[in-house]
Gaussian input, Z-matrix of N, CA and C with variables (Angstrom, degrees):
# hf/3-21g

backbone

0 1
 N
 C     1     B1
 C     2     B2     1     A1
 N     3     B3     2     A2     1     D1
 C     4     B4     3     A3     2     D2
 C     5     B5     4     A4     3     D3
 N     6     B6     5     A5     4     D4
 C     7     B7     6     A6     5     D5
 C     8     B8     7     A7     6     D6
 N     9     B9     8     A8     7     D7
 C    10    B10     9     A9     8     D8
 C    11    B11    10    A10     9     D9
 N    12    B12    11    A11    10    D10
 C    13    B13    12    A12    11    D11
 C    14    B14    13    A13    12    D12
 N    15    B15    14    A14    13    D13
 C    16    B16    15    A15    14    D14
 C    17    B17    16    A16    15    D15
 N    18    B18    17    A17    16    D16
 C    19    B19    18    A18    17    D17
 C    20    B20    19    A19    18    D18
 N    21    B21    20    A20    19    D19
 C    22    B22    21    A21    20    D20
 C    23    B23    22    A22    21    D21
 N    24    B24    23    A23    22    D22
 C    25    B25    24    A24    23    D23
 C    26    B26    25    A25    24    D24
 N    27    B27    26    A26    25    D25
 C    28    B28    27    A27    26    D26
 C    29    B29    28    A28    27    D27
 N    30    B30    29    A29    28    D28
 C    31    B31    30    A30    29    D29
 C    32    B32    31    A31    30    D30
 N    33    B33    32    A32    31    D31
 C    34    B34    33    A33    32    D32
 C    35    B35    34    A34    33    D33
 N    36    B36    35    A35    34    D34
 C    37    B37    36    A36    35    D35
 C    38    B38    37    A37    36    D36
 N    39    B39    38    A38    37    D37
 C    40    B40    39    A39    38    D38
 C    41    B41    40    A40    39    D39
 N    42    B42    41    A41    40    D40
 C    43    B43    42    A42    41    D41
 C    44    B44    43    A43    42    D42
 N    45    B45    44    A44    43    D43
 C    46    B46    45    A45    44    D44
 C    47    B47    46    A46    45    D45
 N    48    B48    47    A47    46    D46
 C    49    B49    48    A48    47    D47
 C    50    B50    49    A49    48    D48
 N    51    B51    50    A50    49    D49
 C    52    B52    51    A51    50    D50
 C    53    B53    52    A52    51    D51
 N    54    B54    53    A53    52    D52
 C    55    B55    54    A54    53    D53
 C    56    B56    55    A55    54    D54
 N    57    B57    56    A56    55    D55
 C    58    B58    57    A57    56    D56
 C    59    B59    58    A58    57    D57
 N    60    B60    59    A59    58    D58
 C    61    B61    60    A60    59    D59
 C    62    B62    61    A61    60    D60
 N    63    B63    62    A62    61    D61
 C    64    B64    63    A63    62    D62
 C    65    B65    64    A64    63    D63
 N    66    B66    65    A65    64    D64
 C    67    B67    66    A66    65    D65
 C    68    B68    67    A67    66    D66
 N    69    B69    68    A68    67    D67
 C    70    B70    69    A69    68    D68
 C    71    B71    70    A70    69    D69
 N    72    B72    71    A71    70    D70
 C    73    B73    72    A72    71    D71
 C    74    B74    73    A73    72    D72
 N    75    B75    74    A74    73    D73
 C    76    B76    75    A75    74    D74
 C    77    B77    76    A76    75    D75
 N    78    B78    77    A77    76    D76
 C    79    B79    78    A78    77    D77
 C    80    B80    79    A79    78    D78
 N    81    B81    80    A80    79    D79
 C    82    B82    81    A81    80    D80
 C    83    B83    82    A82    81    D81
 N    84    B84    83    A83    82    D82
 C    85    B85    84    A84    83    D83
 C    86    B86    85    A85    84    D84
 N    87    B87    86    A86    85    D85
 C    88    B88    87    A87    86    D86
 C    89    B89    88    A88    87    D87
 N    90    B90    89    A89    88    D88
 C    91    B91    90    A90    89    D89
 C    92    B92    91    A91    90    D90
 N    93    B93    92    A92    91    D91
 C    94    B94    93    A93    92    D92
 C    95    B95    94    A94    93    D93
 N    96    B96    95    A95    94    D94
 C    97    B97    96    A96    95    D95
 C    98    B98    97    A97    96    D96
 N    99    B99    98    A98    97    D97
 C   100   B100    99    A99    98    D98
 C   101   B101   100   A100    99    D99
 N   102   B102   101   A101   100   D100
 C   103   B103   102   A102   101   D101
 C   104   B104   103   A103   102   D102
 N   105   B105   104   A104   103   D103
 C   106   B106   105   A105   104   D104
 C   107   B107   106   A106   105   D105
 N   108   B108   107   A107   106   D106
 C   109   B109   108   A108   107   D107
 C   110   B110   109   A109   108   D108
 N   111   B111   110   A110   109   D109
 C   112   B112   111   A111   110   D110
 C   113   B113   112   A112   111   D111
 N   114   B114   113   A113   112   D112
 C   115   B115   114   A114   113   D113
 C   116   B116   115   A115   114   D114
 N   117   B117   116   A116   115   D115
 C   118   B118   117   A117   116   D116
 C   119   B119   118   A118   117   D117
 N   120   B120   119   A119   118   D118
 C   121   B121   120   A120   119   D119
 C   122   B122   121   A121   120   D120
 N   123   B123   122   A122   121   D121
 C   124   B124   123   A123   122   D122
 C   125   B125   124   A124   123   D123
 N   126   B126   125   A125   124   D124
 C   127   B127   126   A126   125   D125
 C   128   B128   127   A127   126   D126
 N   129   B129   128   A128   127   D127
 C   130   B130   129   A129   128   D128
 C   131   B131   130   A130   129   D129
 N   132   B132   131   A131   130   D130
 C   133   B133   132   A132   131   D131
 C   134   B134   133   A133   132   D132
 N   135   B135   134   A134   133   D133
 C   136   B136   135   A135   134   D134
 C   137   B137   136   A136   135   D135
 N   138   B138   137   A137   136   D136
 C   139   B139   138   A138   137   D137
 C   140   B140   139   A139   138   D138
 N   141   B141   140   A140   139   D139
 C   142   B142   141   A141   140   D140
 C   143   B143   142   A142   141   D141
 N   144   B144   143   A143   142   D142
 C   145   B145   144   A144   143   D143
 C   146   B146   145   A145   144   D144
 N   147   B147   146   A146   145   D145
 C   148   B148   147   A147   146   D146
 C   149   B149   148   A148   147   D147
 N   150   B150   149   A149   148   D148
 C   151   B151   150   A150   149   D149
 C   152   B152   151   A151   150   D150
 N   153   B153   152   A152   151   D151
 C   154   B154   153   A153   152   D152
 C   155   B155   154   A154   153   D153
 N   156   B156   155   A155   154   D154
 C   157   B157   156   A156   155   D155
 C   158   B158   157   A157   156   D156
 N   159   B159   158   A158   157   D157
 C   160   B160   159   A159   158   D158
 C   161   B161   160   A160   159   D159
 N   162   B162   161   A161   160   D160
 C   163   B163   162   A162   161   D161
 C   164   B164   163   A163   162   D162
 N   165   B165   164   A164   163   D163
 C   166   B166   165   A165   164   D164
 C   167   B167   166   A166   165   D165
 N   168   B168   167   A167   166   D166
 C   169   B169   168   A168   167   D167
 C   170   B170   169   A169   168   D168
 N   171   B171   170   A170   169   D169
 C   172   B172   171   A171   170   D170
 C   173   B173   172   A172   171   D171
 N   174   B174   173   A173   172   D172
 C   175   B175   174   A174   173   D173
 C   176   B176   175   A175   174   D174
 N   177   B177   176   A176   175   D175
 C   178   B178   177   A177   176   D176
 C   179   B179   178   A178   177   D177
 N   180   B180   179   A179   178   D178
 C   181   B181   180   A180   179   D179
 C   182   B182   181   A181   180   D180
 N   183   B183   182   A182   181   D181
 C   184   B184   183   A183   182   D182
 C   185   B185   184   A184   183   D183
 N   186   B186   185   A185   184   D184
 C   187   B187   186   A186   185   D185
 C   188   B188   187   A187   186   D186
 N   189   B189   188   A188   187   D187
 C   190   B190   189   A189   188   D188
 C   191   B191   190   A190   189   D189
 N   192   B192   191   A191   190   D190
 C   193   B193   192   A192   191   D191
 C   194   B194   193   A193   192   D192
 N   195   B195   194   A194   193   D193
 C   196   B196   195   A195   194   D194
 C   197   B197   196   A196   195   D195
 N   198   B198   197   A197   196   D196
 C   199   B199   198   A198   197   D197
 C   200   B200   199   A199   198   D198
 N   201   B201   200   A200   199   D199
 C   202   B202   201   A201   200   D200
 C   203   B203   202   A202   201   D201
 N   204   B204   203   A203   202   D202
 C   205   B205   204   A204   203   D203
 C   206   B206   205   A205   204   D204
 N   207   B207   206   A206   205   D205
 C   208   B208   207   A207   206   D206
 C   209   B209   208   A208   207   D207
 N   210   B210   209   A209   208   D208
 C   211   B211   210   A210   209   D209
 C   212   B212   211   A211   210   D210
 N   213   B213   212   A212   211   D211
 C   214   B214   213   A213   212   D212
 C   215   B215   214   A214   213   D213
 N   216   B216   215   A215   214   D214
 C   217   B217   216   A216   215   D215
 C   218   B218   217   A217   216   D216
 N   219   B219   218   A218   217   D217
 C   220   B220   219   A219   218   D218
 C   221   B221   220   A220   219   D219
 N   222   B222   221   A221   220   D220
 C   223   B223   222   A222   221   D221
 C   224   B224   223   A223   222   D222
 N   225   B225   224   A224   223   D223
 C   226   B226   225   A225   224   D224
 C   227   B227   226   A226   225   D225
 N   228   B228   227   A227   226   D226
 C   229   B229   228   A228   227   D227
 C   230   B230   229   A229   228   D228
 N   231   B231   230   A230   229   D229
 C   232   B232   231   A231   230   D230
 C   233   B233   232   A232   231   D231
 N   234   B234   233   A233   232   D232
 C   235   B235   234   A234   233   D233
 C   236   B236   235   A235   234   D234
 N   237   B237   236   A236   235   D235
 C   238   B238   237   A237   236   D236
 C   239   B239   238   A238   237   D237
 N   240   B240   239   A239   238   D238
 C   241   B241   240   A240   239   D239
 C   242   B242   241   A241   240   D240
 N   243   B243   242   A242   241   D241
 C   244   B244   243   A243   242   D242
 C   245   B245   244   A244   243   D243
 N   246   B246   245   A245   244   D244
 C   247   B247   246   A246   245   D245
 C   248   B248   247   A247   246   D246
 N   249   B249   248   A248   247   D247
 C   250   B250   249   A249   248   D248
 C   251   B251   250   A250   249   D249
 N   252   B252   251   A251   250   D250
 C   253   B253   252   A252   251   D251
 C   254   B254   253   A253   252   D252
 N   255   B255   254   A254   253   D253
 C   256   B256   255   A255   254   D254
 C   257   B257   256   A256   255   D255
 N   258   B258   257   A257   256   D256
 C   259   B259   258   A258   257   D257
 C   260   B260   259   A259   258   D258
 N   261   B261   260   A260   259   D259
 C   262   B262   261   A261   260   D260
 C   263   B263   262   A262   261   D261
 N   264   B264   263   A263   262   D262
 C   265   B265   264   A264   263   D263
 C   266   B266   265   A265   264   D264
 N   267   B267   266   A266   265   D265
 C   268   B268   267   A267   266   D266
 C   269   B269   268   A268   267   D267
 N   270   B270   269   A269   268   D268
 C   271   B271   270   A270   269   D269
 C   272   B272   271   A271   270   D270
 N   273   B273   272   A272   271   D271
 C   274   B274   273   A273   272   D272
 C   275   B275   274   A274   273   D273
 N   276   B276   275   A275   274   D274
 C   277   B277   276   A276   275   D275
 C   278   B278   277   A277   276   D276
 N   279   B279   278   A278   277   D277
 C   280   B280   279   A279   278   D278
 C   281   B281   280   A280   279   D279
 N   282   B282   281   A281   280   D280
 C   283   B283   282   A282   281   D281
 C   284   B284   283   A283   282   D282
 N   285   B285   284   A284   283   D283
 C   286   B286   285   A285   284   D284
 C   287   B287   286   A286   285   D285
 N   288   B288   287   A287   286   D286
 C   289   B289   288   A288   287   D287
 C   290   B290   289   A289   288   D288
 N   291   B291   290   A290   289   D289
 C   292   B292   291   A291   290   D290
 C   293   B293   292   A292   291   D291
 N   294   B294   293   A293   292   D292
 C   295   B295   294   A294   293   D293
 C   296   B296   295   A295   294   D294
 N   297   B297   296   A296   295   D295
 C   298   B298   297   A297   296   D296
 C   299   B299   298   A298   297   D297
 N   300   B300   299   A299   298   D298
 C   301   B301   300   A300   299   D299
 C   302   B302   301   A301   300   D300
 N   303   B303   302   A302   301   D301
 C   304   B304   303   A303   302   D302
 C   305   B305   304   A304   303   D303
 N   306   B306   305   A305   304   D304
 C   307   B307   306   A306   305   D305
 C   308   B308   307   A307   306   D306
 N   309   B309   308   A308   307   D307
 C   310   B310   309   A309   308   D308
 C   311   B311   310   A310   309   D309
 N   312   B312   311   A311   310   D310
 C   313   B313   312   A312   311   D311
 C   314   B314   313   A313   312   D312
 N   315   B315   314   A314   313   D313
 C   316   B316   315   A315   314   D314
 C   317   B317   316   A316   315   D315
 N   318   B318   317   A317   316   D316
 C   319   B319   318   A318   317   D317
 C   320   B320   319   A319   318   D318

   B1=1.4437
   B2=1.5221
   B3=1.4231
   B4=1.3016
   B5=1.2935
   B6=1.9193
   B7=1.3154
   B8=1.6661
   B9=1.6343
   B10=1.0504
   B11=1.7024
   B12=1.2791
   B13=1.2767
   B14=1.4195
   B15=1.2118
   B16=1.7990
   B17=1.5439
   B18=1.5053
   B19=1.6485
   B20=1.2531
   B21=1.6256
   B22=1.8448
   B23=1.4687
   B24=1.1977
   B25=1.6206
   B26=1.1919
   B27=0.9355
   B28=1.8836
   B29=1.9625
   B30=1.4432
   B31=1.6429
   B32=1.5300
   B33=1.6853
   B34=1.1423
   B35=1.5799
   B36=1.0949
   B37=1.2047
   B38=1.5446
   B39=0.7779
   B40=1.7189
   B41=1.7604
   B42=1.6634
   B43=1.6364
   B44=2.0286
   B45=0.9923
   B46=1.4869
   B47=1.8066
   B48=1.5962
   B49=1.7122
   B50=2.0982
   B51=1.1661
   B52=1.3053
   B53=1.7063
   B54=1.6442
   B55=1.8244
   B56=1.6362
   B57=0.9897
   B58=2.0836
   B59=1.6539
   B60=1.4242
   B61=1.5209
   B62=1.5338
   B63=1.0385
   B64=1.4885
   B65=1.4068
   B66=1.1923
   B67=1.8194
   B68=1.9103
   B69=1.2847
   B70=1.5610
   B71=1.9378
   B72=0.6335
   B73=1.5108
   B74=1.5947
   B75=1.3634
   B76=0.9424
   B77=1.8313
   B78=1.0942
   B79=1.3051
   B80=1.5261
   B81=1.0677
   B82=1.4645
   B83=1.1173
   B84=1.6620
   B85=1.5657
   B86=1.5019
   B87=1.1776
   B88=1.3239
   B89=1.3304
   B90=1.7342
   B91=1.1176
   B92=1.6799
   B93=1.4381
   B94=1.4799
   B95=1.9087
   B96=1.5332
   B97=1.7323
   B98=1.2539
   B99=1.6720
   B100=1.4658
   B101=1.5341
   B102=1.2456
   B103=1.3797
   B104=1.6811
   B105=1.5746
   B106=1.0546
   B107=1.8632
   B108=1.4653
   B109=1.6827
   B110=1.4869
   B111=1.2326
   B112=1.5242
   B113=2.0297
   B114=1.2490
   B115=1.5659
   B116=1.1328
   B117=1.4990
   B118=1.3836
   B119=2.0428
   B120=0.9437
   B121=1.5503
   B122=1.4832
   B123=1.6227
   B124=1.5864
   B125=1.6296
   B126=1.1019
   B127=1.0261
   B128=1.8759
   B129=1.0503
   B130=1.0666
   B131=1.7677
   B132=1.0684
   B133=1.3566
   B134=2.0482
   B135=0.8038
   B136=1.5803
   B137=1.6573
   B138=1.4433
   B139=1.3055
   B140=1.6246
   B141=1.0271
   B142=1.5806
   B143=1.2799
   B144=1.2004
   B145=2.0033
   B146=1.6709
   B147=1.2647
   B148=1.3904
   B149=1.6914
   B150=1.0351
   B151=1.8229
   B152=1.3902
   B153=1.7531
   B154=1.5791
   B155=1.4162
   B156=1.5120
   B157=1.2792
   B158=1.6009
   B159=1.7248
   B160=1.4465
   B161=2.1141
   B162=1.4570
   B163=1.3861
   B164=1.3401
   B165=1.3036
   B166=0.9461
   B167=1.8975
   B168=1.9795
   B169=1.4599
   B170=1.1233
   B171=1.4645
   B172=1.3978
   B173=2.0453
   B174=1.5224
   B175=1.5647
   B176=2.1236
   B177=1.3842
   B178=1.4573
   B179=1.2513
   B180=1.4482
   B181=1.3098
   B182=1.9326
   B183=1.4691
   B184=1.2486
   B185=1.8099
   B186=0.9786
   B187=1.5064
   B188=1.8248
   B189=1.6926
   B190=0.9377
   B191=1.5363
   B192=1.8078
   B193=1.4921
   B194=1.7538
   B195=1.1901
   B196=1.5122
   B197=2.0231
   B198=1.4152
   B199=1.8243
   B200=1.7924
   B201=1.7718
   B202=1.5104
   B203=1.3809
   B204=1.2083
   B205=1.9454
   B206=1.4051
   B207=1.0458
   B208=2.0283
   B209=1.2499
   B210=1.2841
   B211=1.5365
   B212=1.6129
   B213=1.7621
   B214=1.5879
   B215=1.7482
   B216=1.2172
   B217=1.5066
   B218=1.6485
   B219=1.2672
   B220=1.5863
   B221=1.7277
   B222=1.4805
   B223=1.6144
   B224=1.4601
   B225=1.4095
   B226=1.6019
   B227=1.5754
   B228=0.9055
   B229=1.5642
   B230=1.5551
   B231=1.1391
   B232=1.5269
   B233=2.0452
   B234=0.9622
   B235=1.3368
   B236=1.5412
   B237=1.6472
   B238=1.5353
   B239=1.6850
   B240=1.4597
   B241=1.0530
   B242=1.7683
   B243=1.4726
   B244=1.4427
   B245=2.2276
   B246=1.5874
   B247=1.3680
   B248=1.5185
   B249=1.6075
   B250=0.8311
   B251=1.8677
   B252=1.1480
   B253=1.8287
   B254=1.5556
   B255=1.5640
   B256=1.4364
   B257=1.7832
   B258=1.6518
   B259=1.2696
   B260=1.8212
   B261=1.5849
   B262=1.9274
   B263=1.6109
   B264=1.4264
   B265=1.6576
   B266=1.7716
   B267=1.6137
   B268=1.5469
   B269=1.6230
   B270=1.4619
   B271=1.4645
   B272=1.6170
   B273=0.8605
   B274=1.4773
   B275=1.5354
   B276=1.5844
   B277=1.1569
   B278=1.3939
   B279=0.9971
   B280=1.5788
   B281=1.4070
   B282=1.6673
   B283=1.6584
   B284=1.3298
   B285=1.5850
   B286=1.1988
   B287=1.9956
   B288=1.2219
   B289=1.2885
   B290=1.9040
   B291=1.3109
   B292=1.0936
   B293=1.7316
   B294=1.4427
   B295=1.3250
   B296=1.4888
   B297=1.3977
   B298=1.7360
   B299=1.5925
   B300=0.8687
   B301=1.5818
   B302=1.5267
   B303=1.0965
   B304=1.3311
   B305=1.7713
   B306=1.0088
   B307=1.5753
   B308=1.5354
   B309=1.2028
   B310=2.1242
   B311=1.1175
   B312=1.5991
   B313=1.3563
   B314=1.2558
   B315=1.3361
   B316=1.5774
   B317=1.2843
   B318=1.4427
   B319=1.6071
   B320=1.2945
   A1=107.99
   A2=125.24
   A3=124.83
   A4=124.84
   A5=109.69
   A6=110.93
   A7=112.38
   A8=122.00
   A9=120.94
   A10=127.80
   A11=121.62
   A12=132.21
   A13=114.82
   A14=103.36
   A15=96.54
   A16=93.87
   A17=113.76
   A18=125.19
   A19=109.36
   A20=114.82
   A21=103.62
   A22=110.45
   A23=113.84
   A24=117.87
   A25=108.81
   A26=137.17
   A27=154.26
   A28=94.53
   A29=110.00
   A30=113.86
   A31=111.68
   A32=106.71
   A33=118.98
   A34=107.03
   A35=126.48
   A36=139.84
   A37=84.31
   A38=106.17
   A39=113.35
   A40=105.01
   A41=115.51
   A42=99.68
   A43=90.45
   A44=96.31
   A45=106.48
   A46=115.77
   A47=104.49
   A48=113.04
   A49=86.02
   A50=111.68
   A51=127.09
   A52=108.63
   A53=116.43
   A54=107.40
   A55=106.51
   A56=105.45
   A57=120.59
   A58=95.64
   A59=116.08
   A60=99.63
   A61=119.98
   A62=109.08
   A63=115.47
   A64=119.49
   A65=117.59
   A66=125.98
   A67=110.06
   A68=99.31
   A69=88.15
   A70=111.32
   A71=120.55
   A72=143.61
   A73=92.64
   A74=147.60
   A75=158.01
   A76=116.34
   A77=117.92
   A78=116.84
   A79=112.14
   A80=126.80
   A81=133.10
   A82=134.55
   A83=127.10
   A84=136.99
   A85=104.43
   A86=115.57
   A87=123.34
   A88=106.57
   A89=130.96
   A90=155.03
   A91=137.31
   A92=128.12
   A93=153.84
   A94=85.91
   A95=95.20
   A96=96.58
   A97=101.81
   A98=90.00
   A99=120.08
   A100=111.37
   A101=122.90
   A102=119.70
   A103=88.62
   A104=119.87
   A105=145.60
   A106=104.70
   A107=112.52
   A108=103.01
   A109=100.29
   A110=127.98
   A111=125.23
   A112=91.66
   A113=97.43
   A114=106.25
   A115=119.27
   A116=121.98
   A117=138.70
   A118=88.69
   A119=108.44
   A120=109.17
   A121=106.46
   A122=113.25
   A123=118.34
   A124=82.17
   A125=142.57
   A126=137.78
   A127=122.21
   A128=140.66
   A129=124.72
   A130=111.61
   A131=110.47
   A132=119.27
   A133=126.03
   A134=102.61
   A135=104.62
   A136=92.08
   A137=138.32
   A138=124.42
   A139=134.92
   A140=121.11
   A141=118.45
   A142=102.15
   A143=123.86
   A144=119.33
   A145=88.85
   A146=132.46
   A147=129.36
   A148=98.98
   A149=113.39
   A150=123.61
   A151=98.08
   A152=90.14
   A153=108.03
   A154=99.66
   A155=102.54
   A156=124.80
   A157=122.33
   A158=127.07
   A159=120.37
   A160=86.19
   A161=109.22
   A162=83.35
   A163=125.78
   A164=129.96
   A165=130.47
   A166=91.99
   A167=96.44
   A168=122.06
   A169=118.06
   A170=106.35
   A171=113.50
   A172=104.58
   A173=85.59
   A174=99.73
   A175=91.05
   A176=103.99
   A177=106.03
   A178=128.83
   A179=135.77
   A180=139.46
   A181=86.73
   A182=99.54
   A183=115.29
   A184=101.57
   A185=140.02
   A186=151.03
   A187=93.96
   A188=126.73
   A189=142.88
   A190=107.90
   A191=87.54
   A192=96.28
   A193=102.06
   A194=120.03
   A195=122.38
   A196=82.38
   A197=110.28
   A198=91.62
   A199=82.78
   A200=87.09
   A201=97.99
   A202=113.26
   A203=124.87
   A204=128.30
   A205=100.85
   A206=106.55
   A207=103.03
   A208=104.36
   A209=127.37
   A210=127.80
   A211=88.67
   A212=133.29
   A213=115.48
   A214=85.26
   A215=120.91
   A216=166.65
   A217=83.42
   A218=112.70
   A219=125.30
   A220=86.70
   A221=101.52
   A222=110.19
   A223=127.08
   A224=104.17
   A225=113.89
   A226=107.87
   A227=119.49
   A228=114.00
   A229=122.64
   A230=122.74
   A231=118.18
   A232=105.74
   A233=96.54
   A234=85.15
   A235=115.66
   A236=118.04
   A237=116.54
   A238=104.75
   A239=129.07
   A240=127.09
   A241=117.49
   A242=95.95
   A243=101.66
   A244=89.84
   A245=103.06
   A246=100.84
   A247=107.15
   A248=130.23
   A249=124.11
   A250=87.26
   A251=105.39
   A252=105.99
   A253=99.54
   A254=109.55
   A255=119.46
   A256=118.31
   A257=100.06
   A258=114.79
   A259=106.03
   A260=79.39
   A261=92.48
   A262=87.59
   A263=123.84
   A264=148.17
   A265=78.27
   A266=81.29
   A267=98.08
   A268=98.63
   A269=119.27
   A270=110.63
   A271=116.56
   A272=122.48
   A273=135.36
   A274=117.21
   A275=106.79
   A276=124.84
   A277=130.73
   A278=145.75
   A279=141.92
   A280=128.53
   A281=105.25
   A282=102.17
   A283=101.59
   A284=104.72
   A285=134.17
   A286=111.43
   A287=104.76
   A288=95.05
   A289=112.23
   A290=115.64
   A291=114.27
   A292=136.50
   A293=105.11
   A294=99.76
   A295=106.37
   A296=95.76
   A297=94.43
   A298=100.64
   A299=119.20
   A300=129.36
   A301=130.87
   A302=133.08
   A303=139.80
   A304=111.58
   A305=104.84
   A306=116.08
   A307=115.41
   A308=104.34
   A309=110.38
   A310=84.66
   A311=88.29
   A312=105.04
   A313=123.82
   A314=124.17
   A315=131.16
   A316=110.86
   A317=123.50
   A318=125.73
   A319=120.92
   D1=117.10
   D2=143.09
   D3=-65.31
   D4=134.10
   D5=165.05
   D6=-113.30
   D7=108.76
   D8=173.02
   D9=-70.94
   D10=127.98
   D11=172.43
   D12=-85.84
   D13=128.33
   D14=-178.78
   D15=-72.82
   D16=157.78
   D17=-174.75
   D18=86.27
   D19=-42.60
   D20=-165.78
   D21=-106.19
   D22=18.13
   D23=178.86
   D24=-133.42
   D25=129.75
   D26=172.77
   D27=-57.65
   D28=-57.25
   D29=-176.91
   D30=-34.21
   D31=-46.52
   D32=-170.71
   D33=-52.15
   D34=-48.70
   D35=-139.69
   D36=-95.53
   D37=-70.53
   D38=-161.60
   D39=-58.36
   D40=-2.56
   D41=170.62
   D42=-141.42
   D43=78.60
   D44=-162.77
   D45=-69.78
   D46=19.30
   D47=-162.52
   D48=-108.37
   D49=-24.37
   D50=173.03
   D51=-68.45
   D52=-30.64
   D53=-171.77
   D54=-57.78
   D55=-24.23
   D56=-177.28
   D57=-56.80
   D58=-49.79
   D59=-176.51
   D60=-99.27
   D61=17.57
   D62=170.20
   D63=-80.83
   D64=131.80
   D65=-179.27
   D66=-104.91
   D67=122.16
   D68=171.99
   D69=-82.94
   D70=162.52
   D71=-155.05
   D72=-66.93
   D73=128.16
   D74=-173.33
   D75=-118.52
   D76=161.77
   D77=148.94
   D78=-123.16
   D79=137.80
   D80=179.43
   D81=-155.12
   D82=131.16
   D83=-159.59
   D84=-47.13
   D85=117.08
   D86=153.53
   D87=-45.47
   D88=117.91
   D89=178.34
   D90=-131.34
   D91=87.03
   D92=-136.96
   D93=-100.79
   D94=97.83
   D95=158.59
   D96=-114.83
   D97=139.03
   D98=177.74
   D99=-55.95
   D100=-19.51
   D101=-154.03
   D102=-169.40
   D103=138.13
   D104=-133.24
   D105=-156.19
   D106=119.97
   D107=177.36
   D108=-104.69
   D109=-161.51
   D110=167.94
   D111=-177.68
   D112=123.21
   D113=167.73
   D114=-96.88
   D115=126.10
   D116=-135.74
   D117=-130.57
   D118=100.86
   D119=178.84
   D120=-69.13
   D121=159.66
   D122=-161.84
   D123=-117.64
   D124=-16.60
   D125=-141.18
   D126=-148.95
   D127=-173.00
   D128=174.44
   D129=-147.84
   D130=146.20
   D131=-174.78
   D132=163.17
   D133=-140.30
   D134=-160.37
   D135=-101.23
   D136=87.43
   D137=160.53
   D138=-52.19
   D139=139.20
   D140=-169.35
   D141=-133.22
   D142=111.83
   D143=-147.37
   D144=-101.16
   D145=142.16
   D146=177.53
   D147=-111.69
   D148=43.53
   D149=-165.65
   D150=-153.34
   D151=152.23
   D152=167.83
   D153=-133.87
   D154=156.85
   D155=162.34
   D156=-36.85
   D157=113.73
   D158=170.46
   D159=107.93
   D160=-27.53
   D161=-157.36
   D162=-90.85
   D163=156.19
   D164=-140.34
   D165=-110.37
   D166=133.79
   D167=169.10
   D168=-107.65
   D169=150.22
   D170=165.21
   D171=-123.41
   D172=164.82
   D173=-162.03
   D174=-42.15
   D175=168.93
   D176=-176.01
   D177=46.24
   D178=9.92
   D179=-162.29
   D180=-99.27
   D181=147.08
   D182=-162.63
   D183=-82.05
   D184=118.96
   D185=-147.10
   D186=-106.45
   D187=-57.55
   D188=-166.49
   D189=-175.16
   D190=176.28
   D191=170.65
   D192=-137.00
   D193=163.03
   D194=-157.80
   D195=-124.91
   D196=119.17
   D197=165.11
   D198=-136.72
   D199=178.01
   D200=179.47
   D201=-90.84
   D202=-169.04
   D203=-167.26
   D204=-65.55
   D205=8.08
   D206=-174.68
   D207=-120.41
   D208=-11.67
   D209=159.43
   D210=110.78
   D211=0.83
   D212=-158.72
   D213=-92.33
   D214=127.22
   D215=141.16
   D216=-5.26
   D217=121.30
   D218=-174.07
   D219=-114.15
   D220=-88.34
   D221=175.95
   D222=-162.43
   D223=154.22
   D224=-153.43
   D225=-90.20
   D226=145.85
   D227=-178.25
   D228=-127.10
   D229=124.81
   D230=-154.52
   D231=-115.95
   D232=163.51
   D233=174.76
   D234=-88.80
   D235=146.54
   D236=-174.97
   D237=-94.74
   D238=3.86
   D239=171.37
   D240=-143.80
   D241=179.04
   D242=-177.16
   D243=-92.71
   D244=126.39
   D245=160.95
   D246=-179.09
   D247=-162.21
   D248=-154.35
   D249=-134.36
   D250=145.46
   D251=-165.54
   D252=-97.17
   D253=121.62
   D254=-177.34
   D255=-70.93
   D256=-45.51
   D257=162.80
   D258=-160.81
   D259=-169.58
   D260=-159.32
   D261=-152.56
   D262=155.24
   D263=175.63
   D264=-101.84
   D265=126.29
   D266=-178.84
   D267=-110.13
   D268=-17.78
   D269=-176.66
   D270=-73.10
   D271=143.67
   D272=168.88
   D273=-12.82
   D274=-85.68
   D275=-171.19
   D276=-61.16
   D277=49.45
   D278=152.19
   D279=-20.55
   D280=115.92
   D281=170.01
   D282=-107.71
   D283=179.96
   D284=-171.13
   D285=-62.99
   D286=97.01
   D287=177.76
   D288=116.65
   D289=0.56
   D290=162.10
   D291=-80.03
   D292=168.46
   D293=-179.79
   D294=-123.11
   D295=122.17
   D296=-155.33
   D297=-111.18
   D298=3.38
   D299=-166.68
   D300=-162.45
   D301=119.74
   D302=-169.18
   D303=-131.14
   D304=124.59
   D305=173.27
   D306=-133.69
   D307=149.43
   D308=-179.34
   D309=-87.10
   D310=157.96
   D311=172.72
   D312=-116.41
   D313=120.93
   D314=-166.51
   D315=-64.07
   D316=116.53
   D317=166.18
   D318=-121.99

């Protein structure tokens, strides 16, 4: 697996619709949740994550939206708990049956 850095890769630059999913290098608290969600898509299409990494949800807070290659709005996906999102599928394409997102769950 390559991880591209925006600034230190020429690739970056030259397909610049990709800098949106790039993460710069972090340090961050090692953090042990008891209890763990994971959103499991019903469907397949172009994910558009309305979340970042570390950040913190509450129940109903809008996670993403799923549309088809034409941008028309398939379906929105919210979070079912209060927690903080561990990671997210930053690539485009979503099939039927993935798990594109994981957050702890705050208790």
């Amino acid at each position: 697996m390559i991880w591209i850095i925006a600034g230190q890769n020429k690739l970056a630059d030259r397909f610049s619709q990709w800098k949106s999913y790039l993460f710069p290098l972090c340090k961050c608290e090692q953090v042990i949740y008891p209890r763990s969600a994971y959103v499991t898509f019903d469907r397949r299409g172009v994910w558009n994550p309305a979340i970042k990494v570390n950040q913190k949800v509450k129940k109903g807070d809008l996670l993403g939206t799923l549309t088809d290659f034409f941008g028309n709005e398939i379906k929105k996906y919210y979070a079912d708990y209060d927690g903080t999102i561990i990671y997210y599928i930053a690539g485009m394409c979503i099939l039927e049956g993935d798990e594109a997102i994981a957050y702890g769950i705050d208790e």
